[in-house]
C-alpha positions as CSV (number, residue, x, y, z in Angstrom):
1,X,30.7,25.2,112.2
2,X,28.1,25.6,114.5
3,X,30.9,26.1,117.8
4,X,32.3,29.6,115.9
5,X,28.3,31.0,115.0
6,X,28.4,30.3,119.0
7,X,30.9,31.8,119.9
8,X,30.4,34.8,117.7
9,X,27.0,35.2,119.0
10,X,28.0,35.2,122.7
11,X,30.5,38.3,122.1
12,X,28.1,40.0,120.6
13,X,25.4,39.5,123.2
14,X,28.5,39.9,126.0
15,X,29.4,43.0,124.1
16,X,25.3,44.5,124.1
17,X,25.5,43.9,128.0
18,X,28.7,45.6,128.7
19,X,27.0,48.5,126.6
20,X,24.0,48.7,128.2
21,X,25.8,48.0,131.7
22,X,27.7,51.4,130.7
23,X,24.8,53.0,129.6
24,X,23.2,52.2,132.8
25,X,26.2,53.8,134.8
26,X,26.5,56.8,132.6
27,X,22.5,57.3,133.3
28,X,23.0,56.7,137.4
29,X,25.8,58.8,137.1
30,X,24.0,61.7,136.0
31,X,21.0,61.0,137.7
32,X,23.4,61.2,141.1
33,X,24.9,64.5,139.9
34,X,21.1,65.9,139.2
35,X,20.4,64.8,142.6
36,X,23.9,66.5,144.1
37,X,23.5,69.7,142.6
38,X,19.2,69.8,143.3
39,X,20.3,69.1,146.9
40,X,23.2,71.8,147.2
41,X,21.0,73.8,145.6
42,X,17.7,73.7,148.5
43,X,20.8,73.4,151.0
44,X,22.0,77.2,149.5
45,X,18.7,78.5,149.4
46,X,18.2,77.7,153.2
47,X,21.3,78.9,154.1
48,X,20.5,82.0,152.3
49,X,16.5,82.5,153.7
50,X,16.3,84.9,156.7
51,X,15.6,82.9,159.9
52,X,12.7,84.5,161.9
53,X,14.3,86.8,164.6
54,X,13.2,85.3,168.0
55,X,12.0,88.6,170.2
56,X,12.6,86.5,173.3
57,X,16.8,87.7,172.0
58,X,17.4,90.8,174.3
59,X,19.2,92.4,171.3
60,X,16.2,91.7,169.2
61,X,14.2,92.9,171.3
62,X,16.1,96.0,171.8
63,X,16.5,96.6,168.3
64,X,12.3,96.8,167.8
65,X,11.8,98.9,170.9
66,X,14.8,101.3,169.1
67,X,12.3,101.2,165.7
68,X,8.8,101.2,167.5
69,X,10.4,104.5,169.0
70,X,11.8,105.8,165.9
71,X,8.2,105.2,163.9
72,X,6.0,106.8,166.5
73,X,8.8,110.1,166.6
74,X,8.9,110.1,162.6
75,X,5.2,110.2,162.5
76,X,4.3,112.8,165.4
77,X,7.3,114.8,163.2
78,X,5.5,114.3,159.7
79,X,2.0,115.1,161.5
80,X,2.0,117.8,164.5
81,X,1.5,121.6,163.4
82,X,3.3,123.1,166.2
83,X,6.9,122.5,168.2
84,X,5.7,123.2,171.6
85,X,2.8,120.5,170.8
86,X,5.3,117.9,170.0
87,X,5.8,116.2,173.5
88,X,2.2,116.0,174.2
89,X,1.2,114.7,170.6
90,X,4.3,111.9,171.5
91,X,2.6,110.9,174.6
92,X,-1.0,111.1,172.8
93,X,0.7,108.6,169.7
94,X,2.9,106.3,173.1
95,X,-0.7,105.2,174.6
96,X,-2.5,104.8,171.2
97,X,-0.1,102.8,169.7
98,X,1.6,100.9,173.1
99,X,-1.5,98.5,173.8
100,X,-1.0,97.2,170.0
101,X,2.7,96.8,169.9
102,X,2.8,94.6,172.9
103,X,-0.2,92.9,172.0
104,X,2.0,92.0,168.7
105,X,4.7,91.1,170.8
106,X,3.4,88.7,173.3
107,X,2.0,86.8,170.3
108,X,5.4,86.9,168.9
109,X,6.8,86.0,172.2
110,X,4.1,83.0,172.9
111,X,4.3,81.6,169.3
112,X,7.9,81.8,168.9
113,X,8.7,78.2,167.9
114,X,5.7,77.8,165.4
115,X,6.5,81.1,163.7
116,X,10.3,80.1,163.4
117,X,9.0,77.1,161.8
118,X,7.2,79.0,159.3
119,X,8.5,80.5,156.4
120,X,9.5,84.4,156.8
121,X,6.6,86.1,154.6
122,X,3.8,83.4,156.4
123,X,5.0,84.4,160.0
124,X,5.2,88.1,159.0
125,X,1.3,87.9,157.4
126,X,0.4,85.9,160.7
127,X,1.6,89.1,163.1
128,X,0.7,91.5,160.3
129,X,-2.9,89.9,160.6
130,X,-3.6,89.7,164.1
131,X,-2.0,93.4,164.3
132,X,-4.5,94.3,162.2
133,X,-7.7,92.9,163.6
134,X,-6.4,94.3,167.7
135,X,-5.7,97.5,165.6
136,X,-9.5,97.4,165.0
137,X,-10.7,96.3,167.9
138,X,-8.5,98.7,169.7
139,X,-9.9,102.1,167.2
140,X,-13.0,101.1,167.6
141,X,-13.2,101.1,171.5
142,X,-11.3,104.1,171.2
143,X,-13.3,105.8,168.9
144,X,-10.4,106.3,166.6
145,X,-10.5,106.1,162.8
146,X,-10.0,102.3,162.3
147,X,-8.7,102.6,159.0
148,X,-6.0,105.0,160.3
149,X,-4.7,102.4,163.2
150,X,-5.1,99.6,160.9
151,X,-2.8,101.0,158.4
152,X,-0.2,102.5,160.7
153,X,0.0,99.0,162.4
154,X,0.4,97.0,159.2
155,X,3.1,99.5,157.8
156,X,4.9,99.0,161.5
157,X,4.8,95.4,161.7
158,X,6.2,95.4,158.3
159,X,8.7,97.5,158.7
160,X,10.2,95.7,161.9
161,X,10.3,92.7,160.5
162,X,11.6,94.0,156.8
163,X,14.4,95.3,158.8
164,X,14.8,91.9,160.3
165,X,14.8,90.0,157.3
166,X,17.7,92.4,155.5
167,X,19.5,91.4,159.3
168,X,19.3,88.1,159.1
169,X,20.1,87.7,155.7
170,X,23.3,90.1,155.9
171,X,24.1,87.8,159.1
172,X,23.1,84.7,157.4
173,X,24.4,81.4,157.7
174,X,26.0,81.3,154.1
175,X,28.2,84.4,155.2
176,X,29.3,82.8,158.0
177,X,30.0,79.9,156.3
178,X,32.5,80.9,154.1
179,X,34.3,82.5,156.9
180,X,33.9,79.6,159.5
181,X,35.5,77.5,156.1
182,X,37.9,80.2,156.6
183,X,38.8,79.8,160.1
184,X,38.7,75.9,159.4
185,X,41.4,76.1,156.4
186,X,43.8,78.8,159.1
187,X,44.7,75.4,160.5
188,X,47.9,76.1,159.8
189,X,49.9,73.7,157.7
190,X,52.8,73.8,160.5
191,X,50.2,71.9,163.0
192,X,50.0,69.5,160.2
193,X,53.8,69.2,159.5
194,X,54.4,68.6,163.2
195,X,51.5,66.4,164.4
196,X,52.7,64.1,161.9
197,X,56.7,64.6,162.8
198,X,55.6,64.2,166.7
199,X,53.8,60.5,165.7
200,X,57.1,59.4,164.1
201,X,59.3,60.5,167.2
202,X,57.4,58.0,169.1
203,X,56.1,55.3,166.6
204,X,58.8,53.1,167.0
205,X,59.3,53.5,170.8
206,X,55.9,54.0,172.1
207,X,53.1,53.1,169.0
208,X,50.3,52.9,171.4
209,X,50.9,56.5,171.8
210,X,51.9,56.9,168.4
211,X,48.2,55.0,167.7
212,X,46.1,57.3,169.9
213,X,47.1,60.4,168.4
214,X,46.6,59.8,164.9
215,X,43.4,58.5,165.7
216,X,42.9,62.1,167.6
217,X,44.3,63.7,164.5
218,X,41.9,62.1,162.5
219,X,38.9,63.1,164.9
220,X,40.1,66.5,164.7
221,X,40.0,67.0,160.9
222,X,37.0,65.4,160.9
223,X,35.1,67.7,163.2
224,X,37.1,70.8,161.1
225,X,35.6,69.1,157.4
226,X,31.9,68.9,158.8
227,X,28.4,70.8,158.7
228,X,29.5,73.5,161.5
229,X,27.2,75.9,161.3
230,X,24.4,74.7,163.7
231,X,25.5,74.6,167.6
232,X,26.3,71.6,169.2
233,X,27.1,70.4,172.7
234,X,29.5,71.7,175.0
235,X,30.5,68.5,175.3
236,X,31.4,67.5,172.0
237,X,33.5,71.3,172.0
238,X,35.7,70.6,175.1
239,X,36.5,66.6,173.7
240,X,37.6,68.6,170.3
241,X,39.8,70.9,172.2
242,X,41.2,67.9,174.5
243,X,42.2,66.1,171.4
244,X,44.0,69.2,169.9
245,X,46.1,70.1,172.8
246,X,46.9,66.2,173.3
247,X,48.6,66.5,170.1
248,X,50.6,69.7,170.8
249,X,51.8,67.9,174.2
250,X,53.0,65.4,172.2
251,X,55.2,67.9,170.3
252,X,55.9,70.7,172.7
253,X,56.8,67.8,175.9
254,X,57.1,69.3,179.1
255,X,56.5,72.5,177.9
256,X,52.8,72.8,177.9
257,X,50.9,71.6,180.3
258,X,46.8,72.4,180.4
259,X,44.8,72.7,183.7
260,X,41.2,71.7,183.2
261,X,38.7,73.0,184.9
262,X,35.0,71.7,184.6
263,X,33.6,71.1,187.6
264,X,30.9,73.2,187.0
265,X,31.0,72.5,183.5
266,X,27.0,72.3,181.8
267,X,27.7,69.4,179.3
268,X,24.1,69.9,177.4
269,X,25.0,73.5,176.5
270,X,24.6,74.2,173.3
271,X,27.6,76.2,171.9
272,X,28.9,77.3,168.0
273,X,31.3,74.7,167.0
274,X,34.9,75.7,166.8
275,X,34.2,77.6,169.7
276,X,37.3,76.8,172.7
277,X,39.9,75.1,170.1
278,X,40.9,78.0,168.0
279,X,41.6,80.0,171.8
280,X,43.5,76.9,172.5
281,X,45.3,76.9,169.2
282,X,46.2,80.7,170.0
283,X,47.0,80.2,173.3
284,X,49.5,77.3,172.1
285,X,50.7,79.7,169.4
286,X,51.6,83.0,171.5
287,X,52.0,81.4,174.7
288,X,53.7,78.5,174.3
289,X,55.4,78.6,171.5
290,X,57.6,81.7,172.0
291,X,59.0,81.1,175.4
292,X,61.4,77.9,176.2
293,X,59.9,78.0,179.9
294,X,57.2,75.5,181.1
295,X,53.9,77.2,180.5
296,X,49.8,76.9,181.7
297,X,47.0,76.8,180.3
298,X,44.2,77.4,182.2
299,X,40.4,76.4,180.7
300,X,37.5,76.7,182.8
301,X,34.3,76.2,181.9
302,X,31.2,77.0,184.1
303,X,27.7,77.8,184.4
304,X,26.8,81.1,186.4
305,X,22.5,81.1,186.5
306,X,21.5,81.1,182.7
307,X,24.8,82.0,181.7
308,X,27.7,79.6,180.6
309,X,31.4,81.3,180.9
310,X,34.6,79.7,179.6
311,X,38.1,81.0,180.1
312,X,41.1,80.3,178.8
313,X,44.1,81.4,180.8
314,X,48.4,81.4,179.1
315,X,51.2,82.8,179.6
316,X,51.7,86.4,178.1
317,X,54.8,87.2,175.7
318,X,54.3,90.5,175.3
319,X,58.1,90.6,172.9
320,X,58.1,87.4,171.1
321,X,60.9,88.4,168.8
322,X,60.3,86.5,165.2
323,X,56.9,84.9,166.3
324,X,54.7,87.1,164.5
325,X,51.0,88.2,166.2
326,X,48.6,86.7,163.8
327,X,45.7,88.9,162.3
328,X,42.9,88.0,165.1
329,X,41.3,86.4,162.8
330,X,40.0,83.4,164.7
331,X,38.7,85.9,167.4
332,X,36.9,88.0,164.8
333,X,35.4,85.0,163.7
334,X,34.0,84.2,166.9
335,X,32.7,87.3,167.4
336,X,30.6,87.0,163.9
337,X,29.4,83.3,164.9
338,X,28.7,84.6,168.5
339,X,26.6,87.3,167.5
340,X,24.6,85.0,164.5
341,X,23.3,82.8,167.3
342,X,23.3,84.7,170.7
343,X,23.2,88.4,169.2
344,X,24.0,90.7,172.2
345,X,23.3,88.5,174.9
346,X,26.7,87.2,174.0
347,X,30.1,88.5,174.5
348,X,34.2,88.1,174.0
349,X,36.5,90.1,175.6
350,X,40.6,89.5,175.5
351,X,43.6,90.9,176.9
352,X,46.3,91.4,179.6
353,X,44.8,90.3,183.5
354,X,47.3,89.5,186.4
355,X,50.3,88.6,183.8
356,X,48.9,86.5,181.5
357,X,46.3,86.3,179.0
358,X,42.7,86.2,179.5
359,X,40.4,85.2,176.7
360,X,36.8,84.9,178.2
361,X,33.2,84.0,176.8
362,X,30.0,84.4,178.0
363,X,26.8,83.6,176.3
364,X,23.3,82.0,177.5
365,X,22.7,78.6,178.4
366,X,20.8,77.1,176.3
367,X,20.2,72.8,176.9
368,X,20.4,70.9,174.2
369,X,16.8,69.6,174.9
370,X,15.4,72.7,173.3
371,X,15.3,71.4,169.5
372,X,14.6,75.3,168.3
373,X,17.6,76.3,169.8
374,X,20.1,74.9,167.1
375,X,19.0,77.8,165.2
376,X,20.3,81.5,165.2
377,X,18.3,84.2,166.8
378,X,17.7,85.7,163.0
């Protein structure tokens, strides 16, 4: 009788454990999901914070000269009695206020990585702060009304960098996000469809081939499913692109054929990802795709001073019949990226040139040394 009170016992005690096992799970389980959404949630609110604008930018820096201008007008405007005094009270209001607002600047210039590294309101009270005390300094060897220059420079400062902040958050990186995940999903299902078709044309007569590109297929969706909204090697861009139009020679044969040119190529250069393969992918698309003739495409990528260029050269269609011309959406969204990280010291331009078409890039060389520079200008 003993063997059954056993037995009995041991389900029950196996059935507690299973329980509690469950339990266990169920209460890891939500403990991960706490974890998940706490991290996506810091992850958004990052992405969403206004990165502090880096005046070393040309278009930054262009943009505060254009405000610092428009203050010192609005304020000669709002304080001179008469018209015909206006030009002289400008000049007057020009070397008060210039000695402060570059002694503001080179500090913002000097401590550009710490500030960066700050959050936005402690860099802004750091340059509103020492703003304030040269204001003083300044009134006081002047023989100014300190309490005047003090509160013109704080309202200043704070305006600039107010402006900044609405910048860089209209520009910020969850904007761009969603329309680099936007760009990433235009992969068009066709590529898909056909990389896959082209593996099975040659799987059975050439599966080392047949090997290698799937395993570039695989690379490729990779990089298009990660984090891409920091900038990464040039590198790293031109291996992407390499493994993309690998697979469309595989499909499209004797057809395409690529010309590399990288000679003066600056591997360390830190671009946006995504940057060359979607050019490819149009080039493929409109010049390629449309014509039954053997086609070019030219990529060169080069390093002119403190400037990196890349070019990408195909044949123009200019009547492709059915083969529709796309929206440009890839190109505007290499404008957008271009502009969050490089601002106007970057550019695109696109069209017709000697017969074919030209796509071209230029934006500073930045080495991928330089930790600050993963991040935009604002």
């Amino acid at each position: 009788m003993a063997q059954p009170r056993n037995g009995k016992f041991k389900r029950k005690k196996g059935a507690r454990s299973r329980a509690i096992s469950m339990e266990n799970r169920r209460n890891e389980t939500r403990n991960n999901v706490a974890k998940t959404k706490q991290i996506l949630a810091r992850r958004e609110v990052a992405a969403r914070e206004a990165v502090f604008p880096e005046l070393r930018n040309a278009g930054i820096l262009a943009r505060a000269l254009i405000l610092y201008v428009a203050m010192v007008v609005a304020y000669i405007v709002a304080t001179v009695n008469e018209l015909r005094e206006i030009h002289v009270a400008f000049a007057l209001a020009l070397a008060m206020s210039l000695p402060i607002a570059a002694s503001i600047a080179v500090l913002w210039i000097a401590a550009n990585n710490t500030l960066r590294k700050l959050a936005y309101w402690q860099a802004t009270a750091v340059l509103c702060v020492f703003g304030g005390i040269v204001a003083f300094g300044f009134a006081r060897w002047s023989g100014e009304a300190a309490w005047r220059a003090v509160l013109l420079t704080e309202i200043g400062t704070g305006a600039v960098l107010m402006y900044f902040q609405t910048l860089g958050r209209a520009l910020s990186p969850a904007v761009t996000e969603a329309r680099l995940q936007a760009l990433q999903a235009r992969i068009r299902p066709h590529f898909l469809f056909n990389a896959i078709n082209g593996v099975l044309g040659v799987l059975r007569h050439e599966p080392k081939r047949a090997e290698n590109a799937l395993e570039d297929l695989a690379e490729l969706f990779r990089a298009l499913m990660r984090d891409n909204k920091d900038l990464r090697p040039l590198h790293d861009e031109v291996v992407l692109t390499r493994q993309y139009l690998d697979l469309e020679k595989m499909r499209l044969g004797n057809r395409l054929n690529v010309q590399w040119n990288l000679e003066k190529m600056p591997s360390d250069a830190l671009v946006p990802s995504l940057l060359i393969q979607p050019i490819a992918e149009n080039a493929v698309y409109h010049g390629i795709e449309p014509s039954n003739q053997t086609g070019v495409i030219e990529i060169e990528v080069a390093r002119l001073r403190n400037e990196v260029v890349i070019s990408v050269r195909n044949p123009f269609v200019e009547h492709a019949g059915s083969h529709h011309g796309g929206n440009k959406m890839a190109m505007s969204n290499i404008k957008e990226r271009l502009a969050l990280h490089f601002d106007a010291e970057a550019r695109i331009t696109a069209g017709p040139r000697d017969g074919r078409w030209h796509v071209q890039i230029n934006l500073p060389y930045r080495p991928a040394g330089k930790s600050a520079d993963h991040k935009s200008a604002m």
